[in-house]
FINU-943424 format. One record per residue: residue number from 1; residue in three letters; chain; x, y, z negated of N, C-alpha, C, O in turn. Coordinates in pm, whole numbers. Example, Ala and Ser with C-alpha at 12.3 -4.5 7.8 and 13.67 -1.06 7.14 Angstrom:
BEGIN
resi;resn;chain;npx;npy;npz;capx;capy;capz;cpx;cpy;cpz;opx;opy;opz
1;ALA;A;1319;-569;-780;1230;-450;-780;1320;-330;-780;1424;-332;-846
2;SER;A;1285;-225;-708;1367;-106;-714;1290;3;-787;1341;114;-804
//
This chain:
BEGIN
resi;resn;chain;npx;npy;npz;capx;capy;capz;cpx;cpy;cpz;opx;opy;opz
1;UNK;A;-1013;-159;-448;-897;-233;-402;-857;-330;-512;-868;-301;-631
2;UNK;A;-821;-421;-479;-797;-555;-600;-662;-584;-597;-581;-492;-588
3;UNK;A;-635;-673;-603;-442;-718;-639;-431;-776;-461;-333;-747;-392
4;UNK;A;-505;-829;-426;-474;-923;-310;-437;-812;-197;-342;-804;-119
5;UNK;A;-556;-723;-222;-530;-587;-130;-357;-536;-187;-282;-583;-101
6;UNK;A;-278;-467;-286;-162;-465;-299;-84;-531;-224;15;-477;-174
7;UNK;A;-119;-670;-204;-29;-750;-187;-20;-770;-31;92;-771;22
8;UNK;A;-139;-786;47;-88;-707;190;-70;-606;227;-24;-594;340
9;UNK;A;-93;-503;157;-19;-347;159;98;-383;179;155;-377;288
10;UNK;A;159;-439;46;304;-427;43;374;-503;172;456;-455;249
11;UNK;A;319;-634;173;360;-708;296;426;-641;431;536;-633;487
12;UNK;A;245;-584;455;276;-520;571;364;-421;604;422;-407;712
13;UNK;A;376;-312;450;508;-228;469;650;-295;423;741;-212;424
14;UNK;A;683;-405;390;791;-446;412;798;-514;545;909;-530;595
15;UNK;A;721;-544;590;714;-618;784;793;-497;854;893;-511;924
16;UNK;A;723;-363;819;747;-247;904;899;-259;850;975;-278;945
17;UNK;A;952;-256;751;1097;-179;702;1131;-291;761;1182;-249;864
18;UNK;A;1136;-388;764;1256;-503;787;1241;-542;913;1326;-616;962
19;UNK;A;1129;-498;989;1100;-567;1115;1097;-672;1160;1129;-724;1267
20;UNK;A;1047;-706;1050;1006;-903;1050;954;-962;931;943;-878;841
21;UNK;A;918;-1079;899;871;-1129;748;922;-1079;593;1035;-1099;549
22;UNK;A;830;-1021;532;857;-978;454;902;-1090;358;832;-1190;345
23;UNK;A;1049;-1072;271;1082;-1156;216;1025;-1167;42;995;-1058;-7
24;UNK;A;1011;-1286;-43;922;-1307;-135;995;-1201;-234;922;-1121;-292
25;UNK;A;1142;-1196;-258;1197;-1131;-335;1205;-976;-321;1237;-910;-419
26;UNK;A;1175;-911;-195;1146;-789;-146;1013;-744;-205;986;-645;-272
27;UNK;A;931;-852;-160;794;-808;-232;754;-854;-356;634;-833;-372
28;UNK;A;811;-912;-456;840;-899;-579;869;-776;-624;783;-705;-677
29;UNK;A;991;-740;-606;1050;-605;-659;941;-483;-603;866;-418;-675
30;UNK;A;954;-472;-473;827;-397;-473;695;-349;-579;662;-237;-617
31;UNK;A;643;-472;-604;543;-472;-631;555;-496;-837;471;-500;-926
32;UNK;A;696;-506;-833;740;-469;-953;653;-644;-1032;572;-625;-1122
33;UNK;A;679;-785;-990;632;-885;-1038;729;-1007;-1023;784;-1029;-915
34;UNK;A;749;-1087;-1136;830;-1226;-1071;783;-1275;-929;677;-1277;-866
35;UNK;A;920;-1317;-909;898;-1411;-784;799;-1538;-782;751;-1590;-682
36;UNK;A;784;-1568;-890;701;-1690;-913;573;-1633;-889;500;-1700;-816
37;UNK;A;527;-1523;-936;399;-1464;-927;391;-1440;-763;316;-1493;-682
38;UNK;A;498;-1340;-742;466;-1318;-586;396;-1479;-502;288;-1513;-454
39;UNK;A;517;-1535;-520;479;-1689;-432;357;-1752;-491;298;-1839;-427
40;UNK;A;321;-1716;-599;159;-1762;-636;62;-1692;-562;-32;-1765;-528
41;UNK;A;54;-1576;-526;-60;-1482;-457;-23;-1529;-320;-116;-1545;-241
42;UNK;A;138;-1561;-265;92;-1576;-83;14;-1685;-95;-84;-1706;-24
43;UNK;A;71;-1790;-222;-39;-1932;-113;-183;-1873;-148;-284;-1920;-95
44;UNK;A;-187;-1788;-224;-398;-1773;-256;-426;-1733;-69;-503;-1787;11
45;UNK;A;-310;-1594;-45;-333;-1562;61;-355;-1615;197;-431;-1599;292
46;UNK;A;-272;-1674;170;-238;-1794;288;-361;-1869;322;-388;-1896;440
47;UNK;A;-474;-1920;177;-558;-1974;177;-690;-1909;221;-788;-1958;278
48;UNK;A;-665;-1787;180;-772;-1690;301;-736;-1650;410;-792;-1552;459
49;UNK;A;-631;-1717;480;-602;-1699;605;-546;-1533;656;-561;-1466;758
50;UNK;A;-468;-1510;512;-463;-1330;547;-285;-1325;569;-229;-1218;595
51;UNK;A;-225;-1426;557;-132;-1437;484;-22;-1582;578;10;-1638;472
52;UNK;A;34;-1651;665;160;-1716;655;266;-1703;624;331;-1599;636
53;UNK;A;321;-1847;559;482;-1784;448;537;-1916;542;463;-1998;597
54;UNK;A;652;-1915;544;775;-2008;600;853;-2009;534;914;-1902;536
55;UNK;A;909;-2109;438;1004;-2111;359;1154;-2078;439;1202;-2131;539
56;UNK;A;1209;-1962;345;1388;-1956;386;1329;-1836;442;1403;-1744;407
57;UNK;A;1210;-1778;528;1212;-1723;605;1115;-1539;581;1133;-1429;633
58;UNK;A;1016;-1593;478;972;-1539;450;832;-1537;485;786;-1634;545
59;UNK;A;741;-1415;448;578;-1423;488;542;-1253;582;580;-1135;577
60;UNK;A;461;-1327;649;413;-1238;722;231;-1207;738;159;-1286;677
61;UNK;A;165;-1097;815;31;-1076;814;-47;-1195;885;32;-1257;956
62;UNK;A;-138;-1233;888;-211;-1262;1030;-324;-1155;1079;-396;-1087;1006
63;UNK;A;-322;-1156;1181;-417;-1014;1234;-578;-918;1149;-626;-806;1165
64;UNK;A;-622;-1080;1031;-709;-1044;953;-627;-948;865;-651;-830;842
65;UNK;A;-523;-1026;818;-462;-945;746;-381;-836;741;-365;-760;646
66;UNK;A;-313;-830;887;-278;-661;902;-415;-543;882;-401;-430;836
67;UNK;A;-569;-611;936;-668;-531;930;-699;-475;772;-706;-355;745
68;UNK;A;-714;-576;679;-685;-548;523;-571;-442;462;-582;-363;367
69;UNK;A;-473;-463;537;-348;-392;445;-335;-286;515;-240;-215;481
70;UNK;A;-432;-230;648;-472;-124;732;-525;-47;646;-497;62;595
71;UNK;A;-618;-131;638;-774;-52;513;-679;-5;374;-679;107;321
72;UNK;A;-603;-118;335;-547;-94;201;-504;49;206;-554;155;168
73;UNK;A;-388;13;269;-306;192;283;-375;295;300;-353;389;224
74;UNK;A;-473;311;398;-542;448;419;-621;440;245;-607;536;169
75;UNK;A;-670;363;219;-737;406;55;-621;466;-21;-635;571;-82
76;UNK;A;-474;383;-18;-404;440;-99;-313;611;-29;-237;701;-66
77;UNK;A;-368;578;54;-338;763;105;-396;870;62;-352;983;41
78;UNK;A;-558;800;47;-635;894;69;-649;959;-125;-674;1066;-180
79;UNK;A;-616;820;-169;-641;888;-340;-462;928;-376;-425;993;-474
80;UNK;A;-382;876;-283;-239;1024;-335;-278;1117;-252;-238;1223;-301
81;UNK;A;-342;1142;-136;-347;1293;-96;-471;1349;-166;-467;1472;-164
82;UNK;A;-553;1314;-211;-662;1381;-310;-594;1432;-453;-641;1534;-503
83;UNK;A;-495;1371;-513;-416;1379;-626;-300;1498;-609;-289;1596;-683
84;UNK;A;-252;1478;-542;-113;1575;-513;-196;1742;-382;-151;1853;-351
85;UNK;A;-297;1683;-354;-345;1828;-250;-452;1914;-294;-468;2033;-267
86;UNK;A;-531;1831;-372;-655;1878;-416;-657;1912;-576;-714;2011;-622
87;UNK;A;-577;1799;-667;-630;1832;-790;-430;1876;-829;-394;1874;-947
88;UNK;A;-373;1894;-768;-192;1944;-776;-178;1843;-855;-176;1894;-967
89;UNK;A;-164;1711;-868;-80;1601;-966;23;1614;-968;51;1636;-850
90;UNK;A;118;1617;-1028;263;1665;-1002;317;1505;-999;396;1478;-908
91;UNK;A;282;1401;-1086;295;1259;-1100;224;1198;-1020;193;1086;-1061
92;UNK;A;172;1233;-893;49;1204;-804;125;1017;-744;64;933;-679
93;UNK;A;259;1010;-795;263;842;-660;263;754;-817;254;633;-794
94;UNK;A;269;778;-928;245;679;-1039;81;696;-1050;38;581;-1056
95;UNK;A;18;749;-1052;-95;826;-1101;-170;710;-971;-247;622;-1008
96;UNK;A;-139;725;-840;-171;633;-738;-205;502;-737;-302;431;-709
97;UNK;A;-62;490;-788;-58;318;-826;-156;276;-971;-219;171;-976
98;UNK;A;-156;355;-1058;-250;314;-1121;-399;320;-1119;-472;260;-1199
99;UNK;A;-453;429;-980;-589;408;-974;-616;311;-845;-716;240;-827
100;UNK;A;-506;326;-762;-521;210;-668;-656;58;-680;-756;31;-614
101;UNK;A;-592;-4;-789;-662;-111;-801;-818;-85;-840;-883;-183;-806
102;UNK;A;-885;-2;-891;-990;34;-954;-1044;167;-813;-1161;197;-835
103;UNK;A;-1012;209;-744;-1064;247;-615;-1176;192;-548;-1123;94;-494
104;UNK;A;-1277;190;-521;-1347;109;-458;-1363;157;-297;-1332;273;-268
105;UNK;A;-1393;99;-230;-1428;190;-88;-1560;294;-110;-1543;395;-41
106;UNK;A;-1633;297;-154;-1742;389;-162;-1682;488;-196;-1691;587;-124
107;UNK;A;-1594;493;-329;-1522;590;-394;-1379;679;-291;-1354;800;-293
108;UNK;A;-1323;597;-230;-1237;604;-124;-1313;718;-22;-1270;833;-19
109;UNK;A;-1437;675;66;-1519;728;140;-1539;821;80;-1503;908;158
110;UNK;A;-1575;875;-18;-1617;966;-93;-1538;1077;-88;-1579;1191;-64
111;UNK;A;-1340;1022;-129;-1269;1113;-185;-1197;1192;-24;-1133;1297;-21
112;UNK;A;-1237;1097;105;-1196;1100;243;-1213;1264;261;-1139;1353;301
113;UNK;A;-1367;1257;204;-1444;1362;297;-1403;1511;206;-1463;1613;239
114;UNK;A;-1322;1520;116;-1271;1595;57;-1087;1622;109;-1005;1713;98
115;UNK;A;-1087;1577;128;-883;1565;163;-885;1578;311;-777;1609;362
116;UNK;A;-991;1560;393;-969;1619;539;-842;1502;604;-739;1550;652
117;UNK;A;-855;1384;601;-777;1278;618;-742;1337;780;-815;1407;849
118;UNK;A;-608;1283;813;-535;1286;936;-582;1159;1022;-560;1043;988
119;UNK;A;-668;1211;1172;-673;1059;1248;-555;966;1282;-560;879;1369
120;UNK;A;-440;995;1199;-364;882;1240;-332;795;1102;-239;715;1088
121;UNK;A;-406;822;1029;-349;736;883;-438;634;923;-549;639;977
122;UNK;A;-335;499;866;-271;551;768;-134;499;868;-70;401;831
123;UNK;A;-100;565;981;10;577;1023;106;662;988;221;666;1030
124;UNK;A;42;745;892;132;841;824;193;793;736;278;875;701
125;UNK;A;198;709;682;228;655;534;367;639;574;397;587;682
126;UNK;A;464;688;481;621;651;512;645;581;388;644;642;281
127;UNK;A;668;447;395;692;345;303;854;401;281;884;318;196
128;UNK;A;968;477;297;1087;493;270;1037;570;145;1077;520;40
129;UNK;A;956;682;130;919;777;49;839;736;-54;861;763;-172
130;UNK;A;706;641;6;603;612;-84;517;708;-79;458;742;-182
131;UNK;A;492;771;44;389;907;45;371;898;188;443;850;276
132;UNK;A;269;951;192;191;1053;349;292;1142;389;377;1212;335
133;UNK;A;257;1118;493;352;1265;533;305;1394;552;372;1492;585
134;UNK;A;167;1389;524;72;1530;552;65;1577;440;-14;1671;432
135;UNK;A;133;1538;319;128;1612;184;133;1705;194;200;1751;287
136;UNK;A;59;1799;95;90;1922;74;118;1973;-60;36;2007;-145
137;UNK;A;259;1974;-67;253;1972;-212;274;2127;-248;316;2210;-168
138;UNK;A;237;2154;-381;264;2320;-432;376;2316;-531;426;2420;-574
139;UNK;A;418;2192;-570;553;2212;-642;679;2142;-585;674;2102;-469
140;UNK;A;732;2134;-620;923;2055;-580;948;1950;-648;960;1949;-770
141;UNK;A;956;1866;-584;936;1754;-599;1099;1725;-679;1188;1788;-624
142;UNK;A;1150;1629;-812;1261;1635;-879;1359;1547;-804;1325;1430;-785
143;UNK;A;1475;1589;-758;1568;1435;-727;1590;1353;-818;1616;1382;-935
144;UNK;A;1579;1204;-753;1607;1069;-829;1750;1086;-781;1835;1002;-810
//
């Protein structure tokens, strides 16, 4: 998974929360980057056709690109539910984000056939939480 993949991940789960174009400053913070950066990656996006932005209004998928940030999420499901079910990460959604980008799909495929993935992911993914919902966790998770 690379940065571009992040970046319609995030999209697409701010589309879902807001129920409409994800806004540049939403997916900034998200994705924990200036706004200037964000608005640098939609136009790359935009330019692979994964991606329309409307100024004032915000950016949204195009159907290539909901298919990408489809793929994205189930990879990033599949290596937090391998982390938190299989090897007990207790830090399993930082631990995520940092192998995220360095994931490859072979490796993804790989870690699938171990975690017993749910046929509905990655419809499971609850972007309020930042987790699957089929977790299984063995410890208690701390309140923020």
């Amino acid at each position: 998974m690379n940065t571009a993949d992040q970046y319609v991940k995030a999209i697409y789960l701010l589309q879902q929360m807001e129920n409409g174009p994800a806004s540049t400053g939403a997916l900034a913070d998200m994705l924990d980057v200036s706004p200037a950066s964000a608005n640098e990656m939609i136009g790359k996006l935009e330019g692979r056709g994964l991606a329309e932005h409307e100024k004032y209004k915000g950016v949204t998928l195009t159907d290539e690109g909901i298919v990408n940030a489809r793929d994205a999420l189930q990879t990033y499901c599949i290596i937090e539910r391998f982390l938190a079910n299989v090897l007990d990460v207790e830090e399993f959604r930082a631990e995520a984000r940092e192998l995220e980008p360095v994931i490859d799909e072979t490796v993804a495929e790989r870690l699938d056939t171990i975690i017993e993935r749910k046929p509905d992911c990655p419809d499971c993914f609850d972007p309020e939480t930042d987790a699957c919902r089929f977790l299984e966790l063995a410890f208690e998770e701390p309140a923020d």
